[in-house]
KOLGU-565589 format. One record per residue (C-alpha): x, y, z; residue in three letters; residue number from 1. Coordinates in nm, 2 decimals, decimal comma. Last residue first. Example, Ala and Ser with C-alpha at 12.3 -4.5 7.8 and 13.67 -1.06 7.14 Angstrom:
// KOLGU-565589
<pt east="1,37" north="-0,11" up="0,71" residu="SER" num="2"/>
<pt east="1,23" north="-0,45" up="0,78" residu="ALA" num="1"/>
// end
This chain:
// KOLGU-565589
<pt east="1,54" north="0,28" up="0,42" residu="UNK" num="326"/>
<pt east="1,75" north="0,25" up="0,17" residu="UNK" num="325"/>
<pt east="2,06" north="0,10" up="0,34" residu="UNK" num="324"/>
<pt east="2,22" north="0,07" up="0,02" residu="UNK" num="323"/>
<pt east="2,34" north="-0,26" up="0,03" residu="UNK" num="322"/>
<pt east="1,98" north="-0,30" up="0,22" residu="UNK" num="321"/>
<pt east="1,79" north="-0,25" up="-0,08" residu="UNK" num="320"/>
<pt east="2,04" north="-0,33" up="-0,27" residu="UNK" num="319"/>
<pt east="1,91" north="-0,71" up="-0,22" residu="UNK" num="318"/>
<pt east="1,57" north="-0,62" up="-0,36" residu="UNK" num="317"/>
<pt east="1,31" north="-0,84" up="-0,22" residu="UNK" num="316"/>
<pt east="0,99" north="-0,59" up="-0,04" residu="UNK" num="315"/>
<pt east="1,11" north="-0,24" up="-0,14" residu="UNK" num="314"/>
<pt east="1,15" north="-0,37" up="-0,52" residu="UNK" num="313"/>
<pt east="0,83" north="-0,58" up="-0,52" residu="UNK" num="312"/>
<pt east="0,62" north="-0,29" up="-0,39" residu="UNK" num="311"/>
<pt east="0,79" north="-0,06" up="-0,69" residu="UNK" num="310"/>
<pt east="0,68" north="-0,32" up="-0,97" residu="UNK" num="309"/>
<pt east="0,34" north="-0,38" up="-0,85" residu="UNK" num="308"/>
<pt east="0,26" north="-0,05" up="-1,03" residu="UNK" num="307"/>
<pt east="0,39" north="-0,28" up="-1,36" residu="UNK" num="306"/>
<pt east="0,14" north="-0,54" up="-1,32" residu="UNK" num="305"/>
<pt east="-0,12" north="-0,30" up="-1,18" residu="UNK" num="304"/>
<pt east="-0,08" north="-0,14" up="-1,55" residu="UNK" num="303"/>
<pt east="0,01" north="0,22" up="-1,54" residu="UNK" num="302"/>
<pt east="-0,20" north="0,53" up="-1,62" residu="UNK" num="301"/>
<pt east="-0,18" north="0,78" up="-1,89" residu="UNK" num="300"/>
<pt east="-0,37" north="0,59" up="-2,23" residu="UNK" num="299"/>
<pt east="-0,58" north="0,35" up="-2,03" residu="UNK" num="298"/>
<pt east="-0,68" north="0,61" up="-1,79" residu="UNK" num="297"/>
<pt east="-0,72" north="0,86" up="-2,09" residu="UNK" num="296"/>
<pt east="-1,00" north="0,63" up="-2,23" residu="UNK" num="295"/>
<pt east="-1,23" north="0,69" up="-1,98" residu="UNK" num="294"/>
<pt east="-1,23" north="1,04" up="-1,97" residu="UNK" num="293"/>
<pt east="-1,57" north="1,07" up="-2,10" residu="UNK" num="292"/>
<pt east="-1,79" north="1,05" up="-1,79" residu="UNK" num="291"/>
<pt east="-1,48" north="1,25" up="-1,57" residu="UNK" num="290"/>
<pt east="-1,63" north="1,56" up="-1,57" residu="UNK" num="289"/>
<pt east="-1,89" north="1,44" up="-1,39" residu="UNK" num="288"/>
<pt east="-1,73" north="1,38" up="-1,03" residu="UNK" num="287"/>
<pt east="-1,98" north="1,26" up="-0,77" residu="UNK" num="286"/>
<pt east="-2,19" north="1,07" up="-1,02" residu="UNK" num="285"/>
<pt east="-1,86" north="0,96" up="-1,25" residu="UNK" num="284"/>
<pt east="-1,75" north="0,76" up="-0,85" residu="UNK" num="283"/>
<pt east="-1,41" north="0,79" up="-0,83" residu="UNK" num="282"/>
<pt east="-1,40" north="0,45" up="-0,70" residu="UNK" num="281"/>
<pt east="-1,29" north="0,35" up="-1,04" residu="UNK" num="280"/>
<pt east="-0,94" north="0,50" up="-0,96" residu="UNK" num="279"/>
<pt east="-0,94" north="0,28" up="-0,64" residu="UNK" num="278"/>
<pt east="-0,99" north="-0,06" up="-0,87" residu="UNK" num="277"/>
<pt east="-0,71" north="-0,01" up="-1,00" residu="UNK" num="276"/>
<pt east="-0,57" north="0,18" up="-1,34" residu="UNK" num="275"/>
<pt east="-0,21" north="0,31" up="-1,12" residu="UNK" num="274"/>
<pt east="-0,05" north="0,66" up="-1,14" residu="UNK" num="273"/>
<pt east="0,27" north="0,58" up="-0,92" residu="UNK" num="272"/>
<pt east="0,32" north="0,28" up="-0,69" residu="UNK" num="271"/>
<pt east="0,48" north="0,47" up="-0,41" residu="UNK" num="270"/>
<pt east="0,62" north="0,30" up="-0,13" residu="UNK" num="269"/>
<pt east="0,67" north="0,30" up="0,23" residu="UNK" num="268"/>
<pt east="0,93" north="0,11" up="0,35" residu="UNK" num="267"/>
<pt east="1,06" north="-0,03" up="0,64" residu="UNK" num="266"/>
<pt east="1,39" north="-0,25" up="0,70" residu="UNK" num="265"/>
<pt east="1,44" north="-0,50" up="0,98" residu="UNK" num="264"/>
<pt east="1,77" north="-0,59" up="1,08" residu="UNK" num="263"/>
<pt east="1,70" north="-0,48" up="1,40" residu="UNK" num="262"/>
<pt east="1,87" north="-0,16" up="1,60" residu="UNK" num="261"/>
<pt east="1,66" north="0,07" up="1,43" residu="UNK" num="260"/>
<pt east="1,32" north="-0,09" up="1,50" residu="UNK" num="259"/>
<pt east="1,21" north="0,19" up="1,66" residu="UNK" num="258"/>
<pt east="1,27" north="0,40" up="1,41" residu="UNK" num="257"/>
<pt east="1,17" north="0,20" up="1,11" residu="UNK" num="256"/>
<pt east="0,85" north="0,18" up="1,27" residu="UNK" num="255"/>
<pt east="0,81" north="0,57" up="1,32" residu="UNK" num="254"/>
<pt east="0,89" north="0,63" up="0,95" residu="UNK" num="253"/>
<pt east="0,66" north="0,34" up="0,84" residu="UNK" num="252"/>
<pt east="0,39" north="0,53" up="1,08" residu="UNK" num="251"/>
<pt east="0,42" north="0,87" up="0,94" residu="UNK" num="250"/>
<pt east="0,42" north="0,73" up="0,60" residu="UNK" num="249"/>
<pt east="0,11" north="0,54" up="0,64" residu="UNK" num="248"/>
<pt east="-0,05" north="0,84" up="0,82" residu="UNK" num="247"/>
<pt east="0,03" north="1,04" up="0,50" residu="UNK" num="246"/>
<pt east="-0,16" north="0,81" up="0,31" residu="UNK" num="245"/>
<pt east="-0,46" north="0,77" up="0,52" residu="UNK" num="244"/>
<pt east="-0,46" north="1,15" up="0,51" residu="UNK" num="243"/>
<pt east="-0,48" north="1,14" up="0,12" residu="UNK" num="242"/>
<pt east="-0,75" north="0,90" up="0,11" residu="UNK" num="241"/>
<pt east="-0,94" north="1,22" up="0,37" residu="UNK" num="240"/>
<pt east="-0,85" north="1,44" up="0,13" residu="UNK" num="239"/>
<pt east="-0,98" north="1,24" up="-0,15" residu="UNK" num="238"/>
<pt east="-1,33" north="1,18" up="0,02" residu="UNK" num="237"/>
<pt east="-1,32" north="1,57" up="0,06" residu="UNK" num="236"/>
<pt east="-1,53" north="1,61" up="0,43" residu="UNK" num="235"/>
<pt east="-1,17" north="1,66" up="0,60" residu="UNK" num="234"/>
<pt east="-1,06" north="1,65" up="0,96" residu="UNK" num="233"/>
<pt east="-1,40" north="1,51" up="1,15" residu="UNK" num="232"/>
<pt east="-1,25" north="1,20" up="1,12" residu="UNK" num="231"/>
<pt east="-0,93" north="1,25" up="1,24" residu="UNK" num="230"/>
<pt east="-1,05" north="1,44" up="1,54" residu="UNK" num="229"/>
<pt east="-1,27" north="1,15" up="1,66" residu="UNK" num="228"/>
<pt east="-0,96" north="0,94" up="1,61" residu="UNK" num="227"/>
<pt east="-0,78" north="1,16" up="1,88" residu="UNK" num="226"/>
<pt east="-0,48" north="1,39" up="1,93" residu="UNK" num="225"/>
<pt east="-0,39" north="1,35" up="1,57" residu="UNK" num="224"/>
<pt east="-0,49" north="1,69" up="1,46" residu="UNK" num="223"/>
<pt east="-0,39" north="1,72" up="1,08" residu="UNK" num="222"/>
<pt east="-0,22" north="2,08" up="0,96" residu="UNK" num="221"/>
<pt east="-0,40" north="2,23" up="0,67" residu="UNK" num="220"/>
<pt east="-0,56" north="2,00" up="0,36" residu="UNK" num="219"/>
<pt east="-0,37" north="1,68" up="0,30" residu="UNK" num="218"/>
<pt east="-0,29" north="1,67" up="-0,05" residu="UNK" num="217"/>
<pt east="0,05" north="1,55" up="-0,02" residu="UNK" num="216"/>
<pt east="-0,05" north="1,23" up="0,13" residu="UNK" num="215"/>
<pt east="-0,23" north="1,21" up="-0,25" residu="UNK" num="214"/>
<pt east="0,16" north="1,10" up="-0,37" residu="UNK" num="213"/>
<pt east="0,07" north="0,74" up="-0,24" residu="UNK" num="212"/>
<pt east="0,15" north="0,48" up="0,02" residu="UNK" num="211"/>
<pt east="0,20" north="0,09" up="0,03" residu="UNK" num="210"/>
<pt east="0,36" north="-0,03" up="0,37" residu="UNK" num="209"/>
<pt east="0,61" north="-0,25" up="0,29" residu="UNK" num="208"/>
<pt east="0,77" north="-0,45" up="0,60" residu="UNK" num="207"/>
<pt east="1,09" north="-0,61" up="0,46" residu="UNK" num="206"/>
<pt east="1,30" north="-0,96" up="0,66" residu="UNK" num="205"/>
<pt east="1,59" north="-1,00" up="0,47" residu="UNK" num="204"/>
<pt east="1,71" north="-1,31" up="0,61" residu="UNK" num="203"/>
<pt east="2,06" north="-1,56" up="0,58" residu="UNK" num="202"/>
<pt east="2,16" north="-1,42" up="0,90" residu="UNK" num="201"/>
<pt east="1,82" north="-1,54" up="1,11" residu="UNK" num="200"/>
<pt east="1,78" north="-1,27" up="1,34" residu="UNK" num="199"/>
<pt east="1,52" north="-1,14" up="1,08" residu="UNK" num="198"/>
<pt east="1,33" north="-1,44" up="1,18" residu="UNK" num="197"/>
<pt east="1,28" north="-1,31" up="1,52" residu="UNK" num="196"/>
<pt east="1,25" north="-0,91" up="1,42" residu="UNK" num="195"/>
<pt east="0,96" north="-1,04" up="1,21" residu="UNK" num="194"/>
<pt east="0,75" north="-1,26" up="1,45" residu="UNK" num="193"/>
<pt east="0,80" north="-0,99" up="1,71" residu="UNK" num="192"/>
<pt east="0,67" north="-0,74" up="1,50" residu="UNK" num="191"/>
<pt east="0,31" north="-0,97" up="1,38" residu="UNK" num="190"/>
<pt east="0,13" north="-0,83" up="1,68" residu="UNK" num="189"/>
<pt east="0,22" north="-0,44" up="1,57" residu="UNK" num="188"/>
<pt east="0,12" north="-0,48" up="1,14" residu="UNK" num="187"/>
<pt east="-0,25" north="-0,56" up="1,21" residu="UNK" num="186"/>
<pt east="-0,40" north="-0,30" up="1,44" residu="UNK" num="185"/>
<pt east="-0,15" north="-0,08" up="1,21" residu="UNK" num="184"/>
<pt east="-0,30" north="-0,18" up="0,88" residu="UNK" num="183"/>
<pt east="-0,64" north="-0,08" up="1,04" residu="UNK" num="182"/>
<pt east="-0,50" north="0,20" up="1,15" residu="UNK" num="181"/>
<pt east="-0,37" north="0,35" up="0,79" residu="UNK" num="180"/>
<pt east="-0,58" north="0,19" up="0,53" residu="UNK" num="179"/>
<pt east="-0,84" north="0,21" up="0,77" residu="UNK" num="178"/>
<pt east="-0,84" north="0,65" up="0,77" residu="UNK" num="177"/>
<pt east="-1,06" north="0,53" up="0,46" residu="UNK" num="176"/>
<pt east="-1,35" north="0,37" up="0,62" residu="UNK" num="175"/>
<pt east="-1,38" north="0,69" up="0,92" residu="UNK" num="174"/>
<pt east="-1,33" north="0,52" up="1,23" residu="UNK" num="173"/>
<pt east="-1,60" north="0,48" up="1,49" residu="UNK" num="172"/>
<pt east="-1,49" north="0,08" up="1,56" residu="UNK" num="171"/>
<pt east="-1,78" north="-0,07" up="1,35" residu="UNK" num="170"/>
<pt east="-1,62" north="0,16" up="1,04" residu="UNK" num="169"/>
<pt east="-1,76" north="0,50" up="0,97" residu="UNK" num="168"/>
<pt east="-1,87" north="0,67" up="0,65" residu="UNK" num="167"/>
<pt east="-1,81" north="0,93" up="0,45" residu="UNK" num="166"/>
<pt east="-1,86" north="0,87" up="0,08" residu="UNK" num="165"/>
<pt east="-1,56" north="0,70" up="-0,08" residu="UNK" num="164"/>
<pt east="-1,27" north="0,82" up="-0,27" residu="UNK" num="163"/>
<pt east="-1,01" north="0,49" up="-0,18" residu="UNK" num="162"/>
<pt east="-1,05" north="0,21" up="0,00" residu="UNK" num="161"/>
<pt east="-0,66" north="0,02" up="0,03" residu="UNK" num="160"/>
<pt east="-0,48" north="-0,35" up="0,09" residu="UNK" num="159"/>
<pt east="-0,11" north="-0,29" up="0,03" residu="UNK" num="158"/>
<pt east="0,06" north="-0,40" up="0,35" residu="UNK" num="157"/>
<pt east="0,32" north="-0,57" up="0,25" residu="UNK" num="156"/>
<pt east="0,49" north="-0,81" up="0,48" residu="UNK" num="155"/>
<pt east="0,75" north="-1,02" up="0,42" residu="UNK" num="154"/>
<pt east="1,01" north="-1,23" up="0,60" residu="UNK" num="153"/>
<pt east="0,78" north="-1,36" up="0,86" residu="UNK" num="152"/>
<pt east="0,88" north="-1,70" up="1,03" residu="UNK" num="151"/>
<pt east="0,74" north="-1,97" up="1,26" residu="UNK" num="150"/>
<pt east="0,38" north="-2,01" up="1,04" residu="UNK" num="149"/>
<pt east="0,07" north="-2,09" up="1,14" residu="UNK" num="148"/>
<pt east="0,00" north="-1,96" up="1,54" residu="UNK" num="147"/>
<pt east="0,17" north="-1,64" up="1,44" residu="UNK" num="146"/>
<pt east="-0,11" north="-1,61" up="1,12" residu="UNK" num="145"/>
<pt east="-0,40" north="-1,67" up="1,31" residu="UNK" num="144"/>
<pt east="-0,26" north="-1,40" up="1,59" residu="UNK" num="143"/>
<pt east="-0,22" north="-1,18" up="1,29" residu="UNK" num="142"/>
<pt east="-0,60" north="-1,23" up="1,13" residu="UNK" num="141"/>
<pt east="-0,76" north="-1,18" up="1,50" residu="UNK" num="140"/>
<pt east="-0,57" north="-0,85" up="1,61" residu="UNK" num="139"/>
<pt east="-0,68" north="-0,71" up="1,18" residu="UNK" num="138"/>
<pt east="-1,04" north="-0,87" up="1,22" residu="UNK" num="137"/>
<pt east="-1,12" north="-0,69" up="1,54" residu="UNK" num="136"/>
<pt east="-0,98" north="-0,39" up="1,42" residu="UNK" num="135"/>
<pt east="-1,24" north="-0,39" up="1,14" residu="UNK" num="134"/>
<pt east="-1,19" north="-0,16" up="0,88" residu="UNK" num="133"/>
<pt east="-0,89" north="-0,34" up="0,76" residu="UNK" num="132"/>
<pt east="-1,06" north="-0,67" up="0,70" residu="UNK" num="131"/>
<pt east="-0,87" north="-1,00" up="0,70" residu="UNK" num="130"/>
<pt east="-0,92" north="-1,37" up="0,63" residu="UNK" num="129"/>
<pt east="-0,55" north="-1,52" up="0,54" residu="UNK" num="128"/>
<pt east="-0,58" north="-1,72" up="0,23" residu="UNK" num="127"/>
<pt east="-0,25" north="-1,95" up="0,16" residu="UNK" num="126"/>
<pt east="-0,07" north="-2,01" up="-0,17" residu="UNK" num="125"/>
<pt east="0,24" north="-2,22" up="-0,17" residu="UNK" num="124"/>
<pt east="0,36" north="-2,26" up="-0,55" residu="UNK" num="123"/>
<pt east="0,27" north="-2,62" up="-0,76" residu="UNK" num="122"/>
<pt east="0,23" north="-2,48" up="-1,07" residu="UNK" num="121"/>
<pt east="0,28" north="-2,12" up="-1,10" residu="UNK" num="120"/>
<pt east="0,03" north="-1,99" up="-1,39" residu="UNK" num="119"/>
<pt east="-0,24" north="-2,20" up="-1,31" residu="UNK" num="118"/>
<pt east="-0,14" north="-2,16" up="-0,93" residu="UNK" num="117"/>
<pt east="-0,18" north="-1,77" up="-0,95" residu="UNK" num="116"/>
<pt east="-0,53" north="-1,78" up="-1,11" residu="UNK" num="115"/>
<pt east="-0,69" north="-2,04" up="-0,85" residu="UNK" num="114"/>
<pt east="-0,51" north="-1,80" up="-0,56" residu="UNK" num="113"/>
<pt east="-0,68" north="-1,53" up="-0,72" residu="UNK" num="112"/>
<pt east="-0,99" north="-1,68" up="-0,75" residu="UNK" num="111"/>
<pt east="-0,94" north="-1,83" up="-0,39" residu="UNK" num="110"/>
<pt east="-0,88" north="-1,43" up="-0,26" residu="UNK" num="109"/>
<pt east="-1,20" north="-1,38" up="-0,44" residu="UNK" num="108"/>
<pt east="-1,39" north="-1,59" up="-0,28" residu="UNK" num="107"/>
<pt east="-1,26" north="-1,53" up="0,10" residu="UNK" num="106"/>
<pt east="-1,33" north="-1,16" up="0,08" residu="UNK" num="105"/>
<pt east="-1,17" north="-0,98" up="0,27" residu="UNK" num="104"/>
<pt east="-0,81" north="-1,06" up="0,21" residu="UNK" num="103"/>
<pt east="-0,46" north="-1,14" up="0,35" residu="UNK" num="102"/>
<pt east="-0,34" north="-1,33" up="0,05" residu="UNK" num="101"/>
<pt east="-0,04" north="-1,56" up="0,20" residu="UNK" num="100"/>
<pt east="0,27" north="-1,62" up="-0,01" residu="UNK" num="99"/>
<pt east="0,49" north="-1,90" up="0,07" residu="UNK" num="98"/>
<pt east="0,79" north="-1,79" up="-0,11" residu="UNK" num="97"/>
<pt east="0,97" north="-1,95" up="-0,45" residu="UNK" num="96"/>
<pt east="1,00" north="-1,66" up="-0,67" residu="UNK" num="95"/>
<pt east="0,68" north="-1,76" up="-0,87" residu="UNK" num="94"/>
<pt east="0,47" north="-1,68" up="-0,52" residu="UNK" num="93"/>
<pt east="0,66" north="-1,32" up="-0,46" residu="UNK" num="92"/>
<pt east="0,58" north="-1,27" up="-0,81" residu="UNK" num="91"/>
<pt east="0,22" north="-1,35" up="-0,83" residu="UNK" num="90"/>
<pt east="0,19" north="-1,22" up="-0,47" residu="UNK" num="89"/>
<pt east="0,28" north="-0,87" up="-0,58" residu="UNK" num="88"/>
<pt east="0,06" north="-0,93" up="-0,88" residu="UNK" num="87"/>
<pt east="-0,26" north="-0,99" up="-0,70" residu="UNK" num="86"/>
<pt east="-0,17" north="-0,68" up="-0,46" residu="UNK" num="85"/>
<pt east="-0,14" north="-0,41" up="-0,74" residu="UNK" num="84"/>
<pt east="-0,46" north="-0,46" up="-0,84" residu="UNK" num="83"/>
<pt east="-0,68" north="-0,80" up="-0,75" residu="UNK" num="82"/>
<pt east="-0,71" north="-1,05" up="-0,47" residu="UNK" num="81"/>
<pt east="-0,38" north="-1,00" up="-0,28" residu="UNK" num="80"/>
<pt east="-0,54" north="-0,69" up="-0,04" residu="UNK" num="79"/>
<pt east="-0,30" north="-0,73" up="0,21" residu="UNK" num="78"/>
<pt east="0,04" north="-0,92" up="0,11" residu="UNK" num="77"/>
<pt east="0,21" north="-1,15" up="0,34" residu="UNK" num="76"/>
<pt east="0,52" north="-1,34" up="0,30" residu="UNK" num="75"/>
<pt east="0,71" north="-1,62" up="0,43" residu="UNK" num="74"/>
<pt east="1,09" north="-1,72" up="0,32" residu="UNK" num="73"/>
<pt east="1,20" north="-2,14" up="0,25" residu="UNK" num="72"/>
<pt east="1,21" north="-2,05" up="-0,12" residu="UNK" num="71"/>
<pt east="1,30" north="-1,67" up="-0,20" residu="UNK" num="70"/>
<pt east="1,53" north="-1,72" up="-0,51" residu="UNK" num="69"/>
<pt east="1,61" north="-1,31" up="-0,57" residu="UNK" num="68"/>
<pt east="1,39" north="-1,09" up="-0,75" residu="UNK" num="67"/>
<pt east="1,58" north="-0,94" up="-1,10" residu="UNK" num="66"/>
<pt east="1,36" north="-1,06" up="-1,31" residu="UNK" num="65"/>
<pt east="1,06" north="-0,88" up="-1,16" residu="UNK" num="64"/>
<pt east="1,21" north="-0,57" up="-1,32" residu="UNK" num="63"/>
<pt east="1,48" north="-0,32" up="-1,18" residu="UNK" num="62"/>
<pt east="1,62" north="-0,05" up="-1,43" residu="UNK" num="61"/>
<pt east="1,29" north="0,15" up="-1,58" residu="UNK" num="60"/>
<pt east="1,36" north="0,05" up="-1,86" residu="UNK" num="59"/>
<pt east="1,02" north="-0,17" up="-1,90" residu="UNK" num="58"/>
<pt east="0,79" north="-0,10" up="-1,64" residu="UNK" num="57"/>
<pt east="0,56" north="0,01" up="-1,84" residu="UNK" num="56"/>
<pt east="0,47" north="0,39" up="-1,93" residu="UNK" num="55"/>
<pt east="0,41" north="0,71" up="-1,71" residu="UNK" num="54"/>
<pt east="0,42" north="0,74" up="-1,34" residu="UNK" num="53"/>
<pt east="0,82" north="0,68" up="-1,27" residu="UNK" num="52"/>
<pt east="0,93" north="0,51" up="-0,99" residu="UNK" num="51"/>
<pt east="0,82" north="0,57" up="-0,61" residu="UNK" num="50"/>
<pt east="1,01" north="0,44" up="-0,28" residu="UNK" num="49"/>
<pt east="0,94" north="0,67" up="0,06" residu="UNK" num="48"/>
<pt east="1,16" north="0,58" up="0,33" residu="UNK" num="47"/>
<pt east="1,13" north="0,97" up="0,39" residu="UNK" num="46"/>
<pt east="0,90" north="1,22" up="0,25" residu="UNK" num="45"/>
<pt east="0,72" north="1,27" up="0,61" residu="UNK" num="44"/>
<pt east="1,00" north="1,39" up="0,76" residu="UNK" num="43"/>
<pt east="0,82" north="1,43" up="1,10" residu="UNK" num="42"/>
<pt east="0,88" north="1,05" up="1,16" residu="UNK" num="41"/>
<pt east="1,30" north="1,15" up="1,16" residu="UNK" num="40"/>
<pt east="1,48" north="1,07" up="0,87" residu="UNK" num="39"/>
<pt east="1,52" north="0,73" up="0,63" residu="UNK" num="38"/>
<pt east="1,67" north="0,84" up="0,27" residu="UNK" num="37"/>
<pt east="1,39" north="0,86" up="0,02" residu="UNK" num="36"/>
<pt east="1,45" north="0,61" up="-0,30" residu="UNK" num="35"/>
<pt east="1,31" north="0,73" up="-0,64" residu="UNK" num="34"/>
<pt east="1,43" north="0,44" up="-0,80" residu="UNK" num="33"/>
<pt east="1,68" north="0,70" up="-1,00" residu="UNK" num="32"/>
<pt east="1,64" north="0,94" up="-0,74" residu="UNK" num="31"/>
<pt east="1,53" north="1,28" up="-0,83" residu="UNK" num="30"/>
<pt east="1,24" north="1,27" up="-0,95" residu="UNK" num="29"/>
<pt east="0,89" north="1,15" up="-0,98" residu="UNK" num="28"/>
<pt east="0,82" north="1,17" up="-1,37" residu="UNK" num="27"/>
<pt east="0,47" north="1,32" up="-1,49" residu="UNK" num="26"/>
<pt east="0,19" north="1,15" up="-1,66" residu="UNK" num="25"/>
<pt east="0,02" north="1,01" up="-1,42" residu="UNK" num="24"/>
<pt east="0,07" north="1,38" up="-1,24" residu="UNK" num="23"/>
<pt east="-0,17" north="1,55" up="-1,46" residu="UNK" num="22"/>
<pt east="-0,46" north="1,26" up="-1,39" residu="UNK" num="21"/>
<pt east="-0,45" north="1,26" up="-1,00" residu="UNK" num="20"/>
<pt east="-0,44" north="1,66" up="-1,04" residu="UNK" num="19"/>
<pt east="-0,77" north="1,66" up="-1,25" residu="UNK" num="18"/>
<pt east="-0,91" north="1,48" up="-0,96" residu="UNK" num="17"/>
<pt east="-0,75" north="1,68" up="-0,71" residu="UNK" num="16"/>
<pt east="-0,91" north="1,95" up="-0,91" residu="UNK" num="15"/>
<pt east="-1,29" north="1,81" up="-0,92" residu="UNK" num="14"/>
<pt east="-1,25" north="1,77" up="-0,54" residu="UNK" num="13"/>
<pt east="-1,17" north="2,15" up="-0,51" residu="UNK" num="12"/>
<pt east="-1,45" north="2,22" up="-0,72" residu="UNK" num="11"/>
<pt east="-1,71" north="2,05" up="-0,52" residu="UNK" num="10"/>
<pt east="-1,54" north="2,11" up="-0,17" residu="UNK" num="9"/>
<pt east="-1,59" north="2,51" up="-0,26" residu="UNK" num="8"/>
<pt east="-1,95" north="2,45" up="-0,37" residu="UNK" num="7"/>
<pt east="-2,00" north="2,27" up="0,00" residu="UNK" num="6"/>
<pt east="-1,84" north="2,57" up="0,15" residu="UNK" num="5"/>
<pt east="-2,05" north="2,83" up="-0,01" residu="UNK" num="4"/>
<pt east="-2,36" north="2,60" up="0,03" residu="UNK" num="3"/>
<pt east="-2,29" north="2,63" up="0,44" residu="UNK" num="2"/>
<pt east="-2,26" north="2,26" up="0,58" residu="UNK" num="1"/>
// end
């Protein structure tokens, strides 16, 4: 790479970063959940959920109170271990459904499910073994799950890699362009699971696919002709998170789509500024500005208690489909 260009992705990293921090502390108007009406998959701002960036959840009109009795419903949520992710299955668990932790790592997903059983007595936890840079794992971890359960009602696909080094998975795709294909590879065999139990009246059968502001970011005009094309779009790790992002849109907006004449509802979703394990992938070496800036993530960023918040909403609110927010 020419030094110019290299100096050019140094600085313009450094800004995203500063962006990432600027906007925790903004408000994401104009809707008062920020709801995105559904449109066509080149609309790439629609079925898109976000709530404000700044402060708790409290006041922000919906809290986990509010989450319907979901005994006798089935949910999934990717990347349940920690972050945003443990908490969604906290609440989905404490509100009755049989929650499985779709995870990497199968000690940490039975820490979390440890944790979540301390605190809910006696609530259905399940560990579902999956890795979303390995396609292989995603086609393996649904056909597990179909041959489980009889019923889907819930799917969140929140699992993430964020502001890594460039790198490719077993398959030749670029680790964080995952969060969008690999979710895919694993989202498609579980469809006719969800449009069966949604076919049940007493339903609300929600696919939440967890997205992010940074699909914004995207440098010029993605080619999505090819996966090799993909990869060699950006060499900004936070371009390339962004990308991921946008794809998940893209491909919640195209789901919805197709499933149009189903009672299933889509949703991508935007936690806002959230202190997860992702922000501390922003790796102080690569960015050095950022050695003393510690404390303003504790100070600007939300809690993944409350970023779960907007996951929850998409995935249980009844008004979600009074209102046909999709």
């Amino acid at each position: 790479m020419r030094p110019s260009m290299s100096i050019f992705l140094e600085y313009y990293q450094i800004v995203l970063v500063a962006l990432c921090f600027f906007q925790a502390t903004q408000s994401i108007p104009p809707f008062p959940h920020g709801i995105g009406k559904h449109a066509d998959a080149e609309d790439f701002d629609s079925s898109f959920i976000a709530l404000k960036m700044f402060g708790s959840s409290e006041g922000m009109g919906w809290t986990t109170n509010k989450i319907p009795n979901l005994e006798g419903r089935v949910a999934i949520v990717t990347g349940a271990n920690s972050g945003i992710g443990y908490f969604t299955a906290l609440e989905l668990a404490r509100h009755g459904a049989k929650t499985y932790l779709a995870c990497r790592n199968p000690g940490l997903a039975e820490e979390a499910i440890n944790k979540i059983r301390a605190i809910v007595p006696g609530s259905d936890l399940r560990f579902l073994k999956l890795d979303i840079t390995s396609l292989n794992s995603a086609h393996s971890a649904a056909q597990e799950f179909i041959k489980s359960e009889e019923r889907l009602d819930i799917l969140v696909n929140n699992a993430a890699i964020a502001f890594k080094p460039y790198e490719l998975s077993e398959d030749g795709i670029e680790l964080q362009l995952c969060n969008a294909i690999g979710h895919f590879a694993f989202t498609i065999p579980l469809l006719d699971l969800l449009k069966k139990t949604s076919k049940d009246p007493e339903s609300h059968v929600r696919i939440v696919n967890v997205s992010s502001v940074a699909h914004s970011w995207v440098l010029g005009t993605p080619d999505f002709s090819s996966v090799e094309n993909l990869n060699k779009h950006s060499y900004c790790p936070i371009d390339r998170y962004g990308l991921s992002k946008l794809m998940n849109i893209l491909f919640t907006n195209e789901l919805q789509r197709r499933l149009s004449n189903t009672n299933v509802i889509c949703a991508s979703t935007y936690p806002g500024g959230v202190n997860t394990k992702l922000i501390a992938g922003i790796s102080v070496k690569n960015y050095p500005i950022l050695k003393n800036l510690g404390w303003l993530t504790s100070r600007t960023l939300l809690t993944p208690k409350d970023g779960a918040i907007t996951s929850l909403y998409a995935a249980t609110a009844l008004e979600v489909e009074e209102k046909d927010l999709r």
